[in-house]
C-alpha positions as CSV (number, residue, x, y, z in Angstrom):
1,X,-49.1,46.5,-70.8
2,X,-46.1,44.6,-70.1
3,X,-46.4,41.8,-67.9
4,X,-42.7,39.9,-67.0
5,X,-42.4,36.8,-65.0
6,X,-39.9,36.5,-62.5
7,X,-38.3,33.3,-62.1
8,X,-36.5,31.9,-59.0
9,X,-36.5,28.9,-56.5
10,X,-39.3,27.6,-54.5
11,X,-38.9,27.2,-50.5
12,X,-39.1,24.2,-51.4
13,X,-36.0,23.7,-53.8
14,X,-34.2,25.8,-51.7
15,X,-34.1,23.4,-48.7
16,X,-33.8,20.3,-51.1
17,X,-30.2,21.6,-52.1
18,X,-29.4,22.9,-48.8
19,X,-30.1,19.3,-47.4
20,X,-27.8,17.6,-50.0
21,X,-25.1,20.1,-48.9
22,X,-25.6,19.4,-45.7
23,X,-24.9,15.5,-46.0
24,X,-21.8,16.5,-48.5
25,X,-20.7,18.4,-45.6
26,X,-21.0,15.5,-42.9
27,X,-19.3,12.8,-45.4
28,X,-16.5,15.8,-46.7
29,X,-15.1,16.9,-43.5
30,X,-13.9,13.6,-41.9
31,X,-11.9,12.8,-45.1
32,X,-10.8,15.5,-45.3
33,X,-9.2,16.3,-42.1
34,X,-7.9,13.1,-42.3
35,X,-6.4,13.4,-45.5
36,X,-4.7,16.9,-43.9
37,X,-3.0,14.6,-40.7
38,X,-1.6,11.6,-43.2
39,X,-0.2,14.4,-45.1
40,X,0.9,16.2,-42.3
41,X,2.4,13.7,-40.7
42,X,4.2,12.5,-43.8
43,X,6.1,15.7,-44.3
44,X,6.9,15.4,-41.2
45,X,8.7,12.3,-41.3
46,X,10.1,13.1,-44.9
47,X,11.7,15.6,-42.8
48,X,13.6,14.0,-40.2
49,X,14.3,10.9,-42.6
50,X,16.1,13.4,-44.8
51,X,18.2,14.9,-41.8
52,X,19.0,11.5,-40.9
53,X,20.5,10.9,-44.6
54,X,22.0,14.4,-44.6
55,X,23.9,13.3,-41.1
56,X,25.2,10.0,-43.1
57,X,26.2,11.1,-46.0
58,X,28.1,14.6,-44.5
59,X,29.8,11.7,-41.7
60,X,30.9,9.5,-45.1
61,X,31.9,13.4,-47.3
62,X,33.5,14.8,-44.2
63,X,35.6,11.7,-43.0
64,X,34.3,12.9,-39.4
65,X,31.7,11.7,-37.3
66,X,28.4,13.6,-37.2
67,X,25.6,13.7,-35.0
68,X,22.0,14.8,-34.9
69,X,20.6,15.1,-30.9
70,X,17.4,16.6,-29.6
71,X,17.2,20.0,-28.6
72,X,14.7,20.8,-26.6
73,X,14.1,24.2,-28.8
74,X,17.7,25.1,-28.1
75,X,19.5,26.0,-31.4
76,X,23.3,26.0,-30.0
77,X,22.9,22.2,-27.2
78,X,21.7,19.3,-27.2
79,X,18.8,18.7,-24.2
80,X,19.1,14.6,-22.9
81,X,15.3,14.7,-22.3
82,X,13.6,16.7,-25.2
83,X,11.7,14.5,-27.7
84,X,13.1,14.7,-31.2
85,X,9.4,16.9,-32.4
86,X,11.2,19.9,-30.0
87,X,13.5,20.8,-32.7
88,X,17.2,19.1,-33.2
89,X,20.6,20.1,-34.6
90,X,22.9,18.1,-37.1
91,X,26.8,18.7,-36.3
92,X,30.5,17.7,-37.0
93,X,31.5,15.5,-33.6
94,X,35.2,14.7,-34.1
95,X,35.4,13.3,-30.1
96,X,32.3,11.0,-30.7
97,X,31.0,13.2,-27.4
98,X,26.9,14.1,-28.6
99,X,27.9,17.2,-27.2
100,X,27.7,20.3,-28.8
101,X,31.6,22.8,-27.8
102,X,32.4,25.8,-28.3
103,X,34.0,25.4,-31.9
104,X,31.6,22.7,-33.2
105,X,30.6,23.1,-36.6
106,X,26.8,22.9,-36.8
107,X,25.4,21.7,-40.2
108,X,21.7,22.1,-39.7
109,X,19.0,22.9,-37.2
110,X,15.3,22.2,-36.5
111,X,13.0,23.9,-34.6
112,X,10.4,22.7,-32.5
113,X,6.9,22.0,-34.1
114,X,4.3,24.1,-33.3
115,X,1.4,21.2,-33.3
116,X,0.9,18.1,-31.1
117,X,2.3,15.7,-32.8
118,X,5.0,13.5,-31.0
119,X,8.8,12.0,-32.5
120,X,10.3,9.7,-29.9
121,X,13.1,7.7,-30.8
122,X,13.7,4.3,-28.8
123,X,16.5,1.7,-27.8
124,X,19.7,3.5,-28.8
125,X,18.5,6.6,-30.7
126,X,16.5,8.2,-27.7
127,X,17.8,11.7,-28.0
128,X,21.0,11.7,-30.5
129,X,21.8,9.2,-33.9
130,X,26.1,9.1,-34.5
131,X,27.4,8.5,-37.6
132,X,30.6,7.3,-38.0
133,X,33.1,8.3,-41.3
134,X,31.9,5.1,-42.4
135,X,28.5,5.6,-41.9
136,X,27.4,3.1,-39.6
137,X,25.8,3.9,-36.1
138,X,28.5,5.1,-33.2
139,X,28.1,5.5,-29.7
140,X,24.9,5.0,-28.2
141,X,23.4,4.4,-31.5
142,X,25.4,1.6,-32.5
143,X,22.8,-0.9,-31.4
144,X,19.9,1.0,-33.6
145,X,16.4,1.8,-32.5
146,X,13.6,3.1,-33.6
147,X,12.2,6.6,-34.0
148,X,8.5,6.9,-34.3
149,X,6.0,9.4,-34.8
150,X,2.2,9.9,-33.7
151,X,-0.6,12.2,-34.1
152,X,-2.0,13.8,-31.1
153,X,-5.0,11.1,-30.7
154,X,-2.5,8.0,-31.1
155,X,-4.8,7.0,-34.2
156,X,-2.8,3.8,-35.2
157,X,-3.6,4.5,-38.8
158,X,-1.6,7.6,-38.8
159,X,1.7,6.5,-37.1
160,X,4.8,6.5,-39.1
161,X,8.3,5.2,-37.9
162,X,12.1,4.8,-39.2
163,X,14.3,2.2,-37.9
164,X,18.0,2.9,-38.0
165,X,19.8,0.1,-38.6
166,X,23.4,-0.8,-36.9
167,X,25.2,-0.4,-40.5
168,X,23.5,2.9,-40.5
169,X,21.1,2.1,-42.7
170,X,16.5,3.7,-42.6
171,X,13.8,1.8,-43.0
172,X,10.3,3.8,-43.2
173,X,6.8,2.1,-42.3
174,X,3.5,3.3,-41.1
175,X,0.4,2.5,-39.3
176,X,0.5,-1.1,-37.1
177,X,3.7,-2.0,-39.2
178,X,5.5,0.2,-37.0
179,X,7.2,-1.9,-33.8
């Protein structure tokens, strides 16, 4: 007669591994959701720092002012009281107006995130950055400001910013070195 063992775990094993999965679990998650928001929230500033540098370099190619305002979700006007994470729009403004006519030539748009993170911009780049042919700041702008971005718990360790100088010019910093 043929006798087979059968081998397997004990109860005992079992609840051994389950345990150490269990404190994987509790150390994993934190880090990792917090690795998903710095990322997050770098993309998202990658992205607005690179409209910014599209705006400057189209004003300097064009020989025309251009402008980037907030939309407020709008694709086709600008919206005075939007903050820049509800979208924006990137266009040719010959009369230095931040206002978006009839025949204005619009470069790019943006459209309004979908999480809760925040953009507001600060002193002179509120709700539109101009760029002159030159590619220093016009109109409102001209005295430069600060655009800064938060996560939805204002964790200070996640906040990134870009200051646009007067001669046009970004500076990027995160966490408490933002102003």
């Amino acid at each position: 007669m043929n006798t087979s063992s059968v081998d397997g775990l004990t109860l005992l094993e079992i609840l051994v591994v389950l345990a150490l999965v269990g404190i994987l679990l509790t150390i994993a998650i934190p880090a990792y959701s917090s690795f998903v928001t710095y990322n997050r929230m770098a993309a998202e500033m990658s992205d607005f720092t690179e409209t910014l540098m599209l705006a400057r370099s189209e004003a300097i190619k064009r020989g025309e002012t251009v402008t980037v305002c907030t939309s407020g979700g709008s694709s086709s006007s600008c919206s005075d009281g939007a903050s820049w994470n509800q979208g924006w729009i990137v266009f040719v403004d010959p009369d230095d107006s931040q206002s978006i006519g009839p025949t204005t030539t619009i470069i790019r748009t943006a459209p309004s995130w979908t999480g809760t993170d925040t953009l507001t911009g600060s002193g002179g780049v509120a709700n539109a950055i101009s760029f002159s042919p030159l590619g220093i700041l016009v109109g409102a702008a001209a005295g430069g400001g600060v655009v800064t971005l938060h996560d939805a718990a204002g964790n200070v360790s996640f906040r990134r910013c870009v200051t646009i100088g007067v001669s046009g010019t970004l500076t990027q910093a995160e966490g408490a070195q933002c102003p």
